[in-house]
ZADRENBA-26049 format. One record per atom (N, C-alpha, C): residue number from 1; residue in one letter; atom name; y, x, z. Coordinates in pm, whole numbers, plus 32768, in hexadecimal, padded with zeros to 4 digits. Example, Ala and Ser with C-alpha at 12.3 -4.5 7.8 and 13.67 -1.06 7.14 Angstrom:
BEGIN
k,r,a,py,px,pz
1,A,N,7DC7,8527,830C $
1,A,CA,7E3E,84CE,830C $
1,A,C,7EB6,8528,830C $
2,S,N,7F1F,8505,82C4 $
2,S,CA,7F96,8557,82CA $
2,S,C,8003,850A,8313 $
//
This chain:
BEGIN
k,r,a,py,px,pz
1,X,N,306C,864B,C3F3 $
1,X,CA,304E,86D8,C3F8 $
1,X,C,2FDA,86F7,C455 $
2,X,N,2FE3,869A,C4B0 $
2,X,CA,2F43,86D7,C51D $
2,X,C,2EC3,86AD,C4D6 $
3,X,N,2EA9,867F,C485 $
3,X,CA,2E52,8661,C430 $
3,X,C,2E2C,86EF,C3C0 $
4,X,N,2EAB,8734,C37C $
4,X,CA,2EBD,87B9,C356 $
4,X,C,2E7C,8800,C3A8 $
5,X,N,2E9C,882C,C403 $
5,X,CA,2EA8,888F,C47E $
5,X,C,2E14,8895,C4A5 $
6,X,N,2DF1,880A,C4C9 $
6,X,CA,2D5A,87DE,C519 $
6,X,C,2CDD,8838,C49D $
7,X,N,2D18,8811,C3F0 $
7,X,CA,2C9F,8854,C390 $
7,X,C,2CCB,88BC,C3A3 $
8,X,N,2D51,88F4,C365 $
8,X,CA,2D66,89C1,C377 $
8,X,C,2CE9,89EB,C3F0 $
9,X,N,2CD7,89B2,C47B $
9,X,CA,2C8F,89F1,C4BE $
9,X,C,2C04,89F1,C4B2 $
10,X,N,2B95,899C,C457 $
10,X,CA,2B1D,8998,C45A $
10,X,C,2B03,8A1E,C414 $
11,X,N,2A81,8A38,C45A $
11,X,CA,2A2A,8AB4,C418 $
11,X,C,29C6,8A83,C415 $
12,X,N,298B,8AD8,C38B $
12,X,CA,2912,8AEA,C33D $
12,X,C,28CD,8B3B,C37C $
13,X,N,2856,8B38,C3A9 $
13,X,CA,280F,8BBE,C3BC $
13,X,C,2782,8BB7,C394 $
14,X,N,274C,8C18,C355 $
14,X,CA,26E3,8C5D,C2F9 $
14,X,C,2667,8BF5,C32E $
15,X,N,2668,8BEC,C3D2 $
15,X,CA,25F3,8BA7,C405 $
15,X,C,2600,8AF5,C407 $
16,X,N,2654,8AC6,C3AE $
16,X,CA,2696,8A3E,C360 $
16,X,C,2656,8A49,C2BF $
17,X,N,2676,8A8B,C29D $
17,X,CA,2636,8A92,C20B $
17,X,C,25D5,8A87,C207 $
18,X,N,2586,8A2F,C18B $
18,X,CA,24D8,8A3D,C148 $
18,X,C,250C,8A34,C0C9 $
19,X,N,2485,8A80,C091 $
19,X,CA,2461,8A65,BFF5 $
19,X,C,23DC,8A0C,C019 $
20,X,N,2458,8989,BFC2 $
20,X,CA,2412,88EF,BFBC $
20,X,C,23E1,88DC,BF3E $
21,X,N,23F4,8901,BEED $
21,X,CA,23B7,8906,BE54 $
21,X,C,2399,89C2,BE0A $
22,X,N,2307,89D2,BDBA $
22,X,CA,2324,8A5F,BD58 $
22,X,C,2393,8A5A,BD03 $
23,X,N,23D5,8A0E,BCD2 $
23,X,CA,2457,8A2A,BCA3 $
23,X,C,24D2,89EC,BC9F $
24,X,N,2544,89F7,BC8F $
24,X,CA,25F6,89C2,BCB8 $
24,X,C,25DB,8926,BCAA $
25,X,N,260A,891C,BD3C $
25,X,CA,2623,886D,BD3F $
25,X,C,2674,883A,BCDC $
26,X,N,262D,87C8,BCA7 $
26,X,CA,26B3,8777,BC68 $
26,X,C,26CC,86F8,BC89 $
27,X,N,2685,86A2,BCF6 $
27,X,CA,269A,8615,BD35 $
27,X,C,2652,8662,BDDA $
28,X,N,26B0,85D3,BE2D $
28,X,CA,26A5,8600,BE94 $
28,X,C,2699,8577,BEFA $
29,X,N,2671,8547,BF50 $
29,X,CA,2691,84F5,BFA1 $
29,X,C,266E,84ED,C036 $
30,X,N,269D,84AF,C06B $
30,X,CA,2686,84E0,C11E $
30,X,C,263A,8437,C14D $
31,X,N,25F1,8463,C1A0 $
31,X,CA,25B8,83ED,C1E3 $
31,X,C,25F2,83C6,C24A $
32,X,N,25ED,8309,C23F $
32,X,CA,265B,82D5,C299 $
32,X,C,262B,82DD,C320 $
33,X,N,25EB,8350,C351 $
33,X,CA,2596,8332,C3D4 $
33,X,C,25F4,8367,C444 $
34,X,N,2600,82F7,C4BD $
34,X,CA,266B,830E,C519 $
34,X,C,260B,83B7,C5AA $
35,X,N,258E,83E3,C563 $
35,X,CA,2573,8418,C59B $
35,X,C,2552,8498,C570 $
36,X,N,2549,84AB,C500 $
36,X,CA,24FF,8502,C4AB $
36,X,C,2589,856B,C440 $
37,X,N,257D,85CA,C446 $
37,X,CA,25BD,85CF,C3B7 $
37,X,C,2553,861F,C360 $
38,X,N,2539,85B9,C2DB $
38,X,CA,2504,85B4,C288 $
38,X,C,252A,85BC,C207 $
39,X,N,2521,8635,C1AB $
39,X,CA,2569,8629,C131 $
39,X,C,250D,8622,C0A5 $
40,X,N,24FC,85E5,C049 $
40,X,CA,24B3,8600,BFE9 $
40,X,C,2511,8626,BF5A $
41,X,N,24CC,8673,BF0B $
41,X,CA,2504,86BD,BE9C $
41,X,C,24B4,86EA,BE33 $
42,X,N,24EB,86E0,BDC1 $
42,X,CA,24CA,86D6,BD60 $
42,X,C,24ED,873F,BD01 $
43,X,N,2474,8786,BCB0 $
43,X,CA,24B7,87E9,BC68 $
43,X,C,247B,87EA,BBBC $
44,X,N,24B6,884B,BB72 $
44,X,CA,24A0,8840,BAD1 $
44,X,C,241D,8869,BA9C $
45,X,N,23D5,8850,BAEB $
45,X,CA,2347,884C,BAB1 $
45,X,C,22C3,87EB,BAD5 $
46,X,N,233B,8794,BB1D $
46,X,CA,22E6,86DD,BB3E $
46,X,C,22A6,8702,BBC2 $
47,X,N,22B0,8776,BC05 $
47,X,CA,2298,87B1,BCA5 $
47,X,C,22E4,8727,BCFC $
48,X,N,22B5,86FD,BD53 $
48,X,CA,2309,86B0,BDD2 $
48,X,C,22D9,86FC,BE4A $
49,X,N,233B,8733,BEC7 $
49,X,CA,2337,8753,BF18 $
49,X,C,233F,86F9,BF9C $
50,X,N,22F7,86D8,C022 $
50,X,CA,2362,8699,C079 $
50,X,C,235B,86FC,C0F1 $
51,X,N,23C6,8706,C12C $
51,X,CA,23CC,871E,C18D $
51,X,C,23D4,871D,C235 $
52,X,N,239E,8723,C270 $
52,X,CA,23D8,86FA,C31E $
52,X,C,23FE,875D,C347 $
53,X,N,2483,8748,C36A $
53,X,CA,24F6,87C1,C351 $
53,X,C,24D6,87BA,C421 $
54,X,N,249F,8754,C456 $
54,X,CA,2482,8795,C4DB $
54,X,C,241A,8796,C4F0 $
55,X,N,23BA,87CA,C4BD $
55,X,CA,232D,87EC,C4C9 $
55,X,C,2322,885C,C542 $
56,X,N,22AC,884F,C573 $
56,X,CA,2299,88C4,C5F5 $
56,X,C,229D,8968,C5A7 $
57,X,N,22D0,89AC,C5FD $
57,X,CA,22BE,8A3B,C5AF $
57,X,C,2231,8A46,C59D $
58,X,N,21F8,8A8B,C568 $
58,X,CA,215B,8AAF,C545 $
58,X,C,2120,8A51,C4DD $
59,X,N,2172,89C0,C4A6 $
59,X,CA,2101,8987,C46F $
59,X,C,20F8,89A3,C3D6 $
60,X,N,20B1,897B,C3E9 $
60,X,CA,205B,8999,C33C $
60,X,C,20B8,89A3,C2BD $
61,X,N,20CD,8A0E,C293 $
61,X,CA,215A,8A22,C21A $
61,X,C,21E1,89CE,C24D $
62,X,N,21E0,89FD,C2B0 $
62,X,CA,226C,89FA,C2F8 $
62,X,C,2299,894F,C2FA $
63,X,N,224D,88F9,C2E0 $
63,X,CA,2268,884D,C2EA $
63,X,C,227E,882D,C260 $
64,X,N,2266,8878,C1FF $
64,X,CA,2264,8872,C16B $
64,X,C,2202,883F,C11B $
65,X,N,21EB,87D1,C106 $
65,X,CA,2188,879A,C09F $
65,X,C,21B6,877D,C010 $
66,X,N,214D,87DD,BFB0 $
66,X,CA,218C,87C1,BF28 $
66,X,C,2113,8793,BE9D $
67,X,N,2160,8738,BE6E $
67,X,CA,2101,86E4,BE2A $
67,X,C,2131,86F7,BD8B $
68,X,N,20FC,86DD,BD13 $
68,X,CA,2124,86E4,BC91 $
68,X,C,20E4,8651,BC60 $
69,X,N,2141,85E4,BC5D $
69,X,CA,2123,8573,BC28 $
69,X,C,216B,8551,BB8E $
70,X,N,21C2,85BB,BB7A $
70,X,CA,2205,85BB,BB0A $
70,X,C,21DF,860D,BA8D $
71,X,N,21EE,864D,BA2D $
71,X,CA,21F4,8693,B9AF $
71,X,C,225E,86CD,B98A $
72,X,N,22BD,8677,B9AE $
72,X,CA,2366,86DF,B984 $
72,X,C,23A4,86B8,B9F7 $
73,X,N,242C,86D1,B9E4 $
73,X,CA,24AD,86D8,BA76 $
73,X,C,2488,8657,BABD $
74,X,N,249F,865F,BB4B $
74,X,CA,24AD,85F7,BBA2 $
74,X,C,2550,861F,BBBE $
75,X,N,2568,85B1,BB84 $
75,X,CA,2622,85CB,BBA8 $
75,X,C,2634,8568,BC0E $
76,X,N,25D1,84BE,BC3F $
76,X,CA,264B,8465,BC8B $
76,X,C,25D1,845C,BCC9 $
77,X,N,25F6,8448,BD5B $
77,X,CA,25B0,8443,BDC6 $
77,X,C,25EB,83C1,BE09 $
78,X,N,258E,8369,BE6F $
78,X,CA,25D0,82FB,BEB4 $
78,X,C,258E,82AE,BF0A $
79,X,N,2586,82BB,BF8E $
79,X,CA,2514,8255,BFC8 $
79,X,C,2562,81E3,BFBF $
80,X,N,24D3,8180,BFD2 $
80,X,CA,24F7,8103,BFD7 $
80,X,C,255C,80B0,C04A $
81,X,N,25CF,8074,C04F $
81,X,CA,261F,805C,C0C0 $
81,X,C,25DD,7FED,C0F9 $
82,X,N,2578,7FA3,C0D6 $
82,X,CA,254B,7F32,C0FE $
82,X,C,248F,7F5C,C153 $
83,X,N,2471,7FFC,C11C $
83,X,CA,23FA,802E,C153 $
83,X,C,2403,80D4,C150 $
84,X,N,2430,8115,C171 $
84,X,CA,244D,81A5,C185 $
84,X,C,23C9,81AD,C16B $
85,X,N,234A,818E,C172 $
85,X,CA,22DE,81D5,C16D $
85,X,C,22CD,8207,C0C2 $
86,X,N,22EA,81C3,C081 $
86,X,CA,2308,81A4,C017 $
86,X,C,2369,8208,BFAC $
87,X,N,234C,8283,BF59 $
87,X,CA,23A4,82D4,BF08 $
87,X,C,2392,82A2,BE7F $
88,X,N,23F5,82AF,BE44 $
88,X,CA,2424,8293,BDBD $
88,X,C,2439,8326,BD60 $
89,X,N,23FB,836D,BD14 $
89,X,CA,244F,83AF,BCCB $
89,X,C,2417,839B,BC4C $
90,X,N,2492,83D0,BBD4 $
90,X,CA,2480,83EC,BB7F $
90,X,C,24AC,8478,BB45 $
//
């Protein structure tokens, strides 16, 4: 149950949120970085987003870099476990 208890208490707040892609994610993956939190995402119009979810306040589109390497949905996202530098999607 303290495992219950410990999530019931996390909050969301507004200054946590980005729009990481122009439209609804449909793949998602987090970077294995023991320093960083880094999320990249993928949405239905071949858009990839990444994020540095601790970027300094002020920087440039909020730590949001977004790229279109696709044509249709990016549904699976995945860095490499053997080179994090390294993203996979399709």
């Amino acid at each position: 149950m303290e495992y219950a208890a410990r999530l019931g208490k996390l909050k969301l707040g507004e200054e946590d949120v980005a729009k990481v892609t122009p439209d609804r994610a449909y793949g998602v993956a987090v970077h294995p970085s023991a320093t960083s939190v880094i999320a990249a995402v993928g949405d239905r119009d071949g858009n990839l987003g990444v994020w540095n979810a601790d970027a300094p306040e002020g920087s440039p589109n909020d730590g949001v870099m977004t790229f279109t390497p696709h044509t249709k949905v990016v549904n699976v996202l995945s860095f490499n476990p053997h080179n994090p530098a390294l993203l996979y999607s399709t």
